[in-house]
C-alpha positions in Angstrom: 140.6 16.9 76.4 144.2 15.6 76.7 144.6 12.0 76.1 143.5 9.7 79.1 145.7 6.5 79.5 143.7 3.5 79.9 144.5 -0.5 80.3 142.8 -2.6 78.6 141.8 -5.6 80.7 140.5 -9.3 80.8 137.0 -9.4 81.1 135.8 -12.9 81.2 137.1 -14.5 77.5 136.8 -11.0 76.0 139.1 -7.6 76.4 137.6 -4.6 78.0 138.7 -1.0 79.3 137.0 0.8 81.8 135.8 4.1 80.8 136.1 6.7 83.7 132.6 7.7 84.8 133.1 11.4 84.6 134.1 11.1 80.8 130.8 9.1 80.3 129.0 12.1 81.6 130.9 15.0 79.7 129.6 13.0 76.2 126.2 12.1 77.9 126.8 7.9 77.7 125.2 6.0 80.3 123.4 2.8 79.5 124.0 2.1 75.7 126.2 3.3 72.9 127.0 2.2 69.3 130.2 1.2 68.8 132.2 1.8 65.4 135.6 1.5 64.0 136.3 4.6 62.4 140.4 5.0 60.7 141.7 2.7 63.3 139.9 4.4 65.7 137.5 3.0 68.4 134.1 5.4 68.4 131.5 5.5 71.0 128.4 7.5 70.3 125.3 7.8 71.9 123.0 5.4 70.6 120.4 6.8 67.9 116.7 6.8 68.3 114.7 4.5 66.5 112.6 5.3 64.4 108.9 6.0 65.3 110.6 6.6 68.5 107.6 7.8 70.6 105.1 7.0 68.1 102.8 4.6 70.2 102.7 7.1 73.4 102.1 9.7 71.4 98.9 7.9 69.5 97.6 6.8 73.2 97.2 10.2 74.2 95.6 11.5 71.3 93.3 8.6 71.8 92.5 9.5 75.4 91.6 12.8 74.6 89.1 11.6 72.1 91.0 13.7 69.0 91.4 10.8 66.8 89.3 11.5 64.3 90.4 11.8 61.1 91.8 15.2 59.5 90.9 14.9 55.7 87.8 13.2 56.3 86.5 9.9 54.5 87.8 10.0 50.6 87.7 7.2 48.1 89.7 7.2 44.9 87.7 7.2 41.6 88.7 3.5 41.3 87.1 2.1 44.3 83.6 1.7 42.9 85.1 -1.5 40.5 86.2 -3.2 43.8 84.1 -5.7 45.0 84.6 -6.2 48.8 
């Protein structure tokens, strides 16, 4: 892509630049991005997914089909008998 000449603008006590909507789509940016400074360089990426992202859905639906039991089985380790609980 060529370069794209921009202004950059007053927005409220802050500078901003609108970003043409059609650019936001070729990179897939719509809501959220991380912004960096990169070798004098503005960078917007797509935000990055937490992590564990998905975890807690994922878990619920294991539950609701009733195959949450364990895979290994119940285990102890040799020191557990000296615990007292």
């Amino acid at each position: 892509m060529r370069p794209l000449p921009v202004s950059v603008r007053r927005i409220g006590n802050s500078l901003g630049v609108v970003i043409p909507k059609p650019v936001l789509a070729q990179v897939g940016l719509s809501e959220q991005a991380e912004l960096t400074v990169e070798r004098g360089a503005i960078v917007l990426r797509k935000p990055r997914k937490a992590a564990r992202s998905g975890w807690a859905k994922a878990a619920q639906s294991v539950a609701t089909q009733d195959e949450d039991e364990l895979l290994m089985g119940e285990f102890a380790n040799a020191a557990d008998v000296e615990l007292e609980w």
